[in-house]
C-alpha positions, 0 to 999 in steps of 0.5 A, a space after each residue: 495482555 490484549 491487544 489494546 494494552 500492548 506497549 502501554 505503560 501498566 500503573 498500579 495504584 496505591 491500595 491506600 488512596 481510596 475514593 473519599 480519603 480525607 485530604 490529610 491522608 498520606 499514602 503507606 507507598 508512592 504509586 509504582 509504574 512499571 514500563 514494558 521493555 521495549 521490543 527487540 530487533 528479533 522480536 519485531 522481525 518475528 512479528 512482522 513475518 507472523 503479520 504478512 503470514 497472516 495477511 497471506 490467509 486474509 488476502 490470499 487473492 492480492 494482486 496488483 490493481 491496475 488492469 493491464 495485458 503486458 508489461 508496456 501496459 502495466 508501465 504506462 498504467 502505473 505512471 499514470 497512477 500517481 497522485 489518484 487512484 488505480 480505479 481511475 486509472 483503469 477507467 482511462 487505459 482502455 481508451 490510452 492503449 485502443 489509441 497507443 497499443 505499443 511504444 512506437 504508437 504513443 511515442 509518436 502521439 500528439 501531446 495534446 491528444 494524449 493529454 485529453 485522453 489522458 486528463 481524467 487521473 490529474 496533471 495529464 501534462 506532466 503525465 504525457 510528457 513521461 509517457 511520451 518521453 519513456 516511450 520514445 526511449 523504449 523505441 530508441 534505446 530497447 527495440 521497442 520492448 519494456 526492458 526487465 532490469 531496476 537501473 534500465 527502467 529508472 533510466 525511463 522519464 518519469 519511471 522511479 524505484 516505485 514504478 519499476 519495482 511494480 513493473 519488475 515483481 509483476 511483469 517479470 516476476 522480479 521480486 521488488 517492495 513497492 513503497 507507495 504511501 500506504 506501504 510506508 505508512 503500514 510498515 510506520 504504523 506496525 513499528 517495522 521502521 520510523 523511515 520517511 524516505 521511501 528508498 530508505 523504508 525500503 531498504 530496511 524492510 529488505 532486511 526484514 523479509 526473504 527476497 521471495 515475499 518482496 512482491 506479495 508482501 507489497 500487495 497484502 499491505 497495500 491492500 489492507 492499507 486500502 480496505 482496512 487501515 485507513 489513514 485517517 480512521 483505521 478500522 482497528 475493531 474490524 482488523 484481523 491482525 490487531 492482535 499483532 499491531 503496537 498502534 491499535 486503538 489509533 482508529 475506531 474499535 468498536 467492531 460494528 461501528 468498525 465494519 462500517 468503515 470497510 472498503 472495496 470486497 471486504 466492504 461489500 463493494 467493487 474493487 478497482 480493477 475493471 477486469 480482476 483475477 479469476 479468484 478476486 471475491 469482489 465484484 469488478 468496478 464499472 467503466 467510466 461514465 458507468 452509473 
């Protein structure tokens, strides 16, 4: 069965009901419809392994796509990462950490200064009142050093499981599943889980994957929900693992007119970090301002 058929209802029409049958023809049998079994917990859970195996061979260079140095980077950039783009987000860090280098630093800023610096990724208020406020208390409470455990980093303001599970699995190498909108929106659309709730996607992707793929797991799917498996008009012709998705034929499957719809490297064009890993095989995005 192809990829397309997947999941679909197969029909087999009356051999009788010819095209040009007069009107008062009656049919021998009645039309037959035979549904597919609906997949099994262990079959689901087999595929969704075999799709983040092949998404390790697609993506073998995922990596998180913020641009940061340590884990105090890494913490300020993700928060600021809500609501825009990490692309955004690492046009406007330079300019963060050459004014806020450490904790002590940017827990004594002037709101409205950081504010400014920070404008460029959208409700720059919000977003300095929660950098102010986290690095004040990593100043009080945790002698000015991001501290490595899931219940001291949400205890932060304006730090979630979100944010402390990217901090966790890439500054510390604790594994975590970030559960960002393309993660829940993969996971929904490959039939992982029908969660809306990204504390309760998360807990049952857990289940699905060894402890051990948490982190890597999260990059391969959001970076194919970003180059390939868009929201609105997924690249289904262009998709490697189509053969393995119950929601292919969702988006455009004609492969030319699908390739057209690549981003970042698989598109031909930058990535989102201004500085990429050594084995990235894209080109690096340009600084703010940049033509």
């Amino acid at each position: 069965m192809t990829a397309q058929a997947k999941g679909a209802e197969r029909v087999s029409a009356d051999p009788n009901s010819a095209v040009g049958e007069q009107p008062s023809a009656k049919p021998n049998k009645a039309a037959k419809t035979t549904k597919v079994k609906p997949e099994s917990r262990l079959a689901m859970v087999r595929r969704a392994r075999r799709i983040n195996r092949e998404l390790a061979e697609v993506y073998p260079y995922a990596h998180p796509e913020l641009d940061f140095r340590n884990p105090f980077e890494l913490l300020v950039a993700t928060v600021l990462s809500a609501q825009t783009t990490d692309l955004r987000v690492n046009q406007t860090t330079p300019a963060v950490f050459a004014k806020y280098p450490t904790p002590e630093d940017m827990a004594a800023a002037v709101p409205e200064e950081l504010e400014e610096i920070v404008r460029p990724t959208g409700f720059f208020r919000a977003k300095a009142k929660s950098l102010i406020g986290l690095s004040t208390a990593l100043r009080d409470r945790f002698d000015g050093e991001v501290p490595g455990r899931l219940d001291d980093l949400v205890s932060l303001p304006g730090v979630g499981r979100k944010t402390a599970n990217v901090v966790l699995g890439n500054a510390f190498g604790v594994p975590g599943l970030t559960v960002d909108t393309h993660f829940g929106r993969l996971v929904r659309r490959w039939k992982w889980t029908e969660q809306e709730d990204p504390e309760k996607v998360e807990a049952e992707i857990a289940e699905i994957f060894p402890k051990s793929e948490w982190t890597m797991l999260s990059h391969r799917v959001v970076f194919h929900g970003r180059r390939i498996c868009h929201s609105r008009k997924p690249a289904c012709g262009a998709c490697p693992i189509a053969h393995l998705c119950p929601s292919y034929g969702e988006g455009e499957t004609d492969p030319e007119k699908a390739r057209k719809l690549l981003k970042y490297e698989m598109g031909g064009y930058p990535g989102q970090r201004l500085n990429p890993p050594p084995d990235y095989p894209g080109k690096a995005a340009p600084p703010m301002g940049a033509v």
